[in-house]
C-alpha positions in Angstrom: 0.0 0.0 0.0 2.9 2.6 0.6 4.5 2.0 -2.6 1.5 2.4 -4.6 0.9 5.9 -2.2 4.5 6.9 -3.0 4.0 5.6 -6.8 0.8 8.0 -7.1 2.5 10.8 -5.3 5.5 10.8 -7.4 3.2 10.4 -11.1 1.2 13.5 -9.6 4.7 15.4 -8.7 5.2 14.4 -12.3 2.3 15.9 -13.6 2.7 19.1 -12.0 6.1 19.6 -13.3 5.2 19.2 -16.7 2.4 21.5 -16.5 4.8 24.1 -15.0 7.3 23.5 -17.6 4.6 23.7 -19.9 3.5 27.3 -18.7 7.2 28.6 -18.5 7.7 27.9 -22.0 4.6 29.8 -22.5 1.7 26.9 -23.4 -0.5 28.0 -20.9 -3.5 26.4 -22.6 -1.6 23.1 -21.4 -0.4 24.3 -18.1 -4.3 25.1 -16.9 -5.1 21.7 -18.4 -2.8 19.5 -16.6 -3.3 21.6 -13.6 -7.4 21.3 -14.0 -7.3 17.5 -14.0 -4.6 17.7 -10.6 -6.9 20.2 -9.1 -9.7 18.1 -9.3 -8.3 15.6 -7.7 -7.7 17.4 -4.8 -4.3 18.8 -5.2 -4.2 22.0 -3.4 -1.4 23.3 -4.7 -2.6 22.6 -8.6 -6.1 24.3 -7.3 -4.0 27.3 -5.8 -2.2 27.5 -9.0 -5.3 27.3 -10.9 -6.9 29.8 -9.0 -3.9 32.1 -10.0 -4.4 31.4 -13.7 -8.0 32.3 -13.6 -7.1 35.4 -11.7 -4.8 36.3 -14.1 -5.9 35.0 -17.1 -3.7 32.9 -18.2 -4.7 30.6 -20.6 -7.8 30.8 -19.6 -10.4 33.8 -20.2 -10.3 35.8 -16.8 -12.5 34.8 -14.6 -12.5 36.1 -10.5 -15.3 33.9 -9.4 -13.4 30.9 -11.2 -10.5 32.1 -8.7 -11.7 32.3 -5.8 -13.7 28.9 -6.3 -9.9 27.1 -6.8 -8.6 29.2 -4.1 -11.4 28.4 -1.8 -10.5 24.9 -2.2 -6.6 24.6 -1.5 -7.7 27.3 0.9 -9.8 24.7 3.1 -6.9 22.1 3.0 -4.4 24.5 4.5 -2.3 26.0 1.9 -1.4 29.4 4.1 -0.7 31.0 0.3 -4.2 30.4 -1.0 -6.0 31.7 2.6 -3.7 34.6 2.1 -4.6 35.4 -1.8 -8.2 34.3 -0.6 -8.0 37.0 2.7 -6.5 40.0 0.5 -9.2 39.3 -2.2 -12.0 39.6 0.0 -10.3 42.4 2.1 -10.2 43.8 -1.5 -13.4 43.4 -2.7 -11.7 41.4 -6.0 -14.7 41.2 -8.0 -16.6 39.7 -4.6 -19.7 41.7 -4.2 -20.2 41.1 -0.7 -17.4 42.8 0.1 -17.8 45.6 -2.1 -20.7 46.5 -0.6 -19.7 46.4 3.0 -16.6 48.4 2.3 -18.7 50.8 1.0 -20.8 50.9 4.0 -17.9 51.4 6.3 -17.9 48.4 7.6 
């Protein structure tokens, strides 16, 4: 049972690394689509990652909500760099309504 833990843990390490050398030699179509299928499977530093592409839009159309969806997620399991992102966003108001509007009423 441990090697097959270590043998999915290393294929997944895999996986990440090619999306990331995928995304610094500028395919970020194939970065966010390696990253997706990671993300989905829990991953919560390919959701974090994601949530950055979304943010950013890259290789991907924009999309805050899309963000703060992949953030929420690695968020939950811990990863201090997506609560922080996450935090800052809603501090923000980053395309989050809900903060807007309480920001604006001095709250």
């Amino acid at each position: 049972m441990t090697t097959l833990l270590l043998s999915i843990n290393a294929l997944a390490q895999a996986e990440f690394n090619a999306a990331y050398e995928a995304a610094q030699a500028g395919d970020y179509k194939q970065a966010v689509s390696l990253w997706t299928v990671l993300a989905e499977q829990g991953d919560p530093v390919a959701q974090y990652t994601l949530g950055w592409m979304y943010e950013s839009g890259q290789g991907v159309v924009q999309n805050v909500q899309q963000a703060v969806y992949w953030y929420e997620k690695s968020a939950a399991q811990k990863n201090v760099s997506a609560q922080y992102v996450l935090a800052s966003m809603y501090d923000q108001g980053d395309g989050l309504i809900e903060n807007q509007e309480m920001r604006y009423a001095g709250i």
